[in-house]
C-alpha positions in Angstrom: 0.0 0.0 0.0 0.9 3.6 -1.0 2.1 6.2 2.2 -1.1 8.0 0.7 -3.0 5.1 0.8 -2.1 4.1 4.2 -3.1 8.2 5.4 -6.2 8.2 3.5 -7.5 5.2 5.5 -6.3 6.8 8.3 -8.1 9.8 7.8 -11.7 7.3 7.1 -10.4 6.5 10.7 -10.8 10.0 11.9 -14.2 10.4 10.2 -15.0 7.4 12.3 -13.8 9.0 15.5 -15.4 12.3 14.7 -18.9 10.6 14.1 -18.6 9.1 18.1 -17.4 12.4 19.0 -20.6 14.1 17.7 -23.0 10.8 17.8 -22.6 10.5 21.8 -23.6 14.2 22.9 -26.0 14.9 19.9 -28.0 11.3 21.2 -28.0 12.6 24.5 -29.1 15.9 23.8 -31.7 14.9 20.9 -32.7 12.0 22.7 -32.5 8.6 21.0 -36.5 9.0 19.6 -35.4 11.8 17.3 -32.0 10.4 16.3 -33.7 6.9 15.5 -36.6 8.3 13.7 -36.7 9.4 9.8 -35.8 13.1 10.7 -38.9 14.3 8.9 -39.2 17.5 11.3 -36.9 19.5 13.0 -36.0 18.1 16.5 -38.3 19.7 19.5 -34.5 20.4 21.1 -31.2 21.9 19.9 -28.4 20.0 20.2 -25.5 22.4 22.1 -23.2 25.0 20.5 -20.2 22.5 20.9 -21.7 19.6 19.6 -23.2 21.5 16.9 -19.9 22.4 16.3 -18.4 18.8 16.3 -21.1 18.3 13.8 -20.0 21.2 11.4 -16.5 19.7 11.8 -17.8 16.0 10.6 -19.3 17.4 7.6 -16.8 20.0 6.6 -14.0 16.6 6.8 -16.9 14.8 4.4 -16.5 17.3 2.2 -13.2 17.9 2.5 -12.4 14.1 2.6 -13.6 13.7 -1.5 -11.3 15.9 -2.8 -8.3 14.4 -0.7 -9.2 10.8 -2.2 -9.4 12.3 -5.4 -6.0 13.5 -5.1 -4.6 10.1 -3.0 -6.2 8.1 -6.7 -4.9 10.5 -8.9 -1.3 10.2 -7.1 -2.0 6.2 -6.8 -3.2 5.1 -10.1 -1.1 7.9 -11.7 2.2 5.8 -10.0 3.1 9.4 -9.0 4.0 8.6 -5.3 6.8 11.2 -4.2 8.2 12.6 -0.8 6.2 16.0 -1.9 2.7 13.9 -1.7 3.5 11.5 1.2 4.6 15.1 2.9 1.5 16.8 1.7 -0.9 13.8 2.9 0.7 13.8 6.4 0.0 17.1 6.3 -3.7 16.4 5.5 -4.1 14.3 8.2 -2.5 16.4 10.8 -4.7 19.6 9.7 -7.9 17.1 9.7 -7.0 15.7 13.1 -6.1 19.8 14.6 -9.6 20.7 13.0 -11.8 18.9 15.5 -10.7 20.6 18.7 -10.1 24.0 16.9 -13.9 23.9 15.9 -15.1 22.3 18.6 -13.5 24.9 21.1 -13.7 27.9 18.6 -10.3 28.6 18.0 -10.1 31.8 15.8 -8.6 32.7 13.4 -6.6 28.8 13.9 -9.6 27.3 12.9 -9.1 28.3 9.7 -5.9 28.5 8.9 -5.8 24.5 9.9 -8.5 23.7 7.1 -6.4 26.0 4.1 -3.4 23.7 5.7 -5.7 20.5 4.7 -6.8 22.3 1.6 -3.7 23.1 0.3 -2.1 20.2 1.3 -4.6 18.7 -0.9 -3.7 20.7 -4.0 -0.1 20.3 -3.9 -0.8 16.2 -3.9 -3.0 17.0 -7.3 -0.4 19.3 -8.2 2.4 17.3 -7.7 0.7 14.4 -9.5 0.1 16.3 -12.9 3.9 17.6 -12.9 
């Protein structure tokens, strides 16, 4: 397996994690008769501000997570493996990991600057892969 293929299963790991780290609280604040159900209406209770937060942090990484496996297949299949993208997917995965406590907590302006790291660290893989 590929260094970029070993940290984008890695980084499905910390999707996994993030989902607990959200599931738990918003079960416990929803209740498990909302959670369970089809969603078809809004839920009678907000869930908090931080696991609203750990929420927006899940999603932003599902979004952020297609790009980076687009660039992890394009290095793969593209047998353009180099120190720049296993340096660049580390970096990824760092960012990703840093961007659940700096959401969670509301770190600003490091909040941000930790996704552009992810996000640019993505487009230097892509990058890297067309050169």
């Amino acid at each position: 397996m590929t260094p970029e293929l070993t940290v984008l299963a890695l980084a499905a790991l910390v999707q996994v994690v993030q989902f607990v780290l959200m599931a738990v609280p918003a079960n416990k604040e929803l209740g498990v008769g909302y959670t369970a159900s089809a969603r078809d209406r809004e839920p009678s209770r907000q869930m908090s501000e931080r696991t609203g937060r750990l929420k927006r942090a899940m999603d932003n990484h599902f979004e952020g997570l297609i790009l980076f496996t687009i660039a992890v297949v394009v290095v793969t299949l593209g047998d353009q493996s180099s120190p720049v993208t296993v340096g660049a997917a580390w970096a990824y995965l760092g960012a990703r990991i840093l961007y659940v406590p700096a959401y969670a907590f509301g770190w600003r302006p490091w909040r941000s600057l930790i996704w552009f790291v992810g996000f640019l660290a993505t487009v230097v893989m892509i990058l890297a892969a067309l050169i």
